[in-house]
C-alpha positions in Angstrom: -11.2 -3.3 -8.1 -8.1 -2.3 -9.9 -7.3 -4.2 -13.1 -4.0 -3.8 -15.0 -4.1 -3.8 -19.5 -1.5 -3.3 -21.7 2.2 -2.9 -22.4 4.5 -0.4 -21.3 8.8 -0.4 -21.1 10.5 1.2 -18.1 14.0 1.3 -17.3 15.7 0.4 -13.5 17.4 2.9 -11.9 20.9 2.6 -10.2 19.1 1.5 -7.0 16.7 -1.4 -8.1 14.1 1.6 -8.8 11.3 1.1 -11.6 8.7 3.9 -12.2 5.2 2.3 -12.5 4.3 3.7 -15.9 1.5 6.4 -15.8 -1.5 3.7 -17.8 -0.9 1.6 -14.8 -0.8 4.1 -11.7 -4.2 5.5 -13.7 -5.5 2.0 -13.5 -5.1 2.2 -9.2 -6.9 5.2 -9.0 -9.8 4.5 -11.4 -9.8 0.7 -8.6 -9.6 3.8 -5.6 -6.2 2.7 -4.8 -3.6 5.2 -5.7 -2.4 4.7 -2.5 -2.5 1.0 -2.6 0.1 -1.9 -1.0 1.5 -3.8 -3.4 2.9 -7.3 -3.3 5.9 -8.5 -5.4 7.6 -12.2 -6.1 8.8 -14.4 -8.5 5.6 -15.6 -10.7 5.7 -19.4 -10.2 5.6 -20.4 -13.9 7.2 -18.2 -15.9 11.0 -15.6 -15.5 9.2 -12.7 -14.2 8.0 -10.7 -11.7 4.0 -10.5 -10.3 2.8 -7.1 -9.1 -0.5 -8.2 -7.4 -3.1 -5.2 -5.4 -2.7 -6.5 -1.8 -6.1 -7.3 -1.4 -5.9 -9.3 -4.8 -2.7 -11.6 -3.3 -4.7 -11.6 -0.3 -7.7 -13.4 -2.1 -5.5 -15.7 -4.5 -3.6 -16.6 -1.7 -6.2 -18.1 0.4 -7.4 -19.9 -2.7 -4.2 -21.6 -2.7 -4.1 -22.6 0.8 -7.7 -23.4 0.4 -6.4 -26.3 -1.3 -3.7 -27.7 0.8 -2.7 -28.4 4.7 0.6 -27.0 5.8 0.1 -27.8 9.5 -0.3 -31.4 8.9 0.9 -32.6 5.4 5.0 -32.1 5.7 4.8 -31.0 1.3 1.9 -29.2 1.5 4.1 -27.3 4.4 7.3 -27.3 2.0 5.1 -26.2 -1.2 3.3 -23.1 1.0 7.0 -22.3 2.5 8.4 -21.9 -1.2 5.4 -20.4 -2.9 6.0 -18.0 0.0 9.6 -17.1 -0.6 10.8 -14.1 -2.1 7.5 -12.5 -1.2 7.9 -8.2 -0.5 5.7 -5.9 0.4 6.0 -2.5 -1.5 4.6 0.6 -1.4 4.3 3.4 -4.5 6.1 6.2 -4.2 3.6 9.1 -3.9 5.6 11.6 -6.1 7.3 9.9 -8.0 5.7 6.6 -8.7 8.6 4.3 -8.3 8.4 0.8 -7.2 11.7 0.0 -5.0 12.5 -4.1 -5.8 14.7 -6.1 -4.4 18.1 -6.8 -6.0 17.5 -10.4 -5.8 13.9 -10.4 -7.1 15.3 -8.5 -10.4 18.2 -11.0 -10.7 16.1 -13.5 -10.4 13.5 -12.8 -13.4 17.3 -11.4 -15.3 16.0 -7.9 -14.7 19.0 -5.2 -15.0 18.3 -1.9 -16.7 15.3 -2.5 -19.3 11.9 -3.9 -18.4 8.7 -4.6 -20.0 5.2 -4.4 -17.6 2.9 -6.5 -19.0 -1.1 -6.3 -17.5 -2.8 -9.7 -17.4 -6.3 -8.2 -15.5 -5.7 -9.1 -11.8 -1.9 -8.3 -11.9 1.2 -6.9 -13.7 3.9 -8.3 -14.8 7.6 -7.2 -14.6 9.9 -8.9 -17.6 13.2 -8.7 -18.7 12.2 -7.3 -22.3 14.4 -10.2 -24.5 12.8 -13.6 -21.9 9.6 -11.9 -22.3 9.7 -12.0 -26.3 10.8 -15.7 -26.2 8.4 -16.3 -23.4 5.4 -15.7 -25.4 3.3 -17.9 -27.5 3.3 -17.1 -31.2 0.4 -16.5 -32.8 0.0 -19.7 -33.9 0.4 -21.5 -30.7 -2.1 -18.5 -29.5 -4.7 -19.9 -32.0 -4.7 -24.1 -31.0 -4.6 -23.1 -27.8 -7.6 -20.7 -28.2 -9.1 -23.5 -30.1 -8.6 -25.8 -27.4 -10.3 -24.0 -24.6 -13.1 -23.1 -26.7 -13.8 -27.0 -27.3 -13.9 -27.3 -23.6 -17.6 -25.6 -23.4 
């Protein structure tokens, strides 16, 4: 099972190519995936990209459709169409260890030549460094909500 901590900054190349920083590409071997699929789209809440292990998309995924009926419920259909757009399959280059993204993917989170890869445990993150700063909770917003969810048990 691969899980992803951390910071790291990379920088996108001339032709939409980020390397996957070397913390990370250790973090698919030590799952026994270094020569893993990986799935990329626009995350659904916030102005960035997800980078999910195939079989982790897989598994959220089926949670979501789990949930809803696209065959016979015409916005369940229209919500599983949309949470499927934008949706790529990539593959790590071996030597290299470069992720090739679509153009519109990166304009889409307001990715052009710096990034910031953020690991949130089942997936990475892929942020324009500045919306990822402003994107953040502060510390004090970190805190109530802490507080909050600890009240829940």
């Amino acid at each position: 099972m691969v899980r992803f901590y951390g910071t790291a900054a990379g920088k996108v190349d001339d032709k939409g190519r980020i390397v996957l920083p070397a913390a990370f590409r250790d973090a698919m071997v030590r799952g026994g995936a270094q020569n893993m699929t990986l799935i990329v789209k626009k995350n659904v809440q916030q102005c960035c990209l997800d980078l999910f292990p195939e079989e982790e998309w897989e598994k959220r995924s089926a949670k979501v459709l789990d949930g809803i009926d696209p065959e016979l419920n015409t916005s369940d259909a229209s919500f599983w169409t949309k949470y499927n757009d934008g949706v790529y399959t990539l593959v790590l280059d071996s030597k290299l260890g470069r992720l090739n993204i679509p153009s519109q993917l990166l304009e889409s989170a307001g990715i052009t030549k710096e990034v910031v890869f953020g690991g949130v445990g089942y997936k990475l993150q892929i942020w324009n460094p500045e919306t990822r700063k402003g994107d953040l909770l502060t510390d004090e917003e970190f805190k109530k909500t802490a507080l909050r969810l600890s009240e829940r048990k």
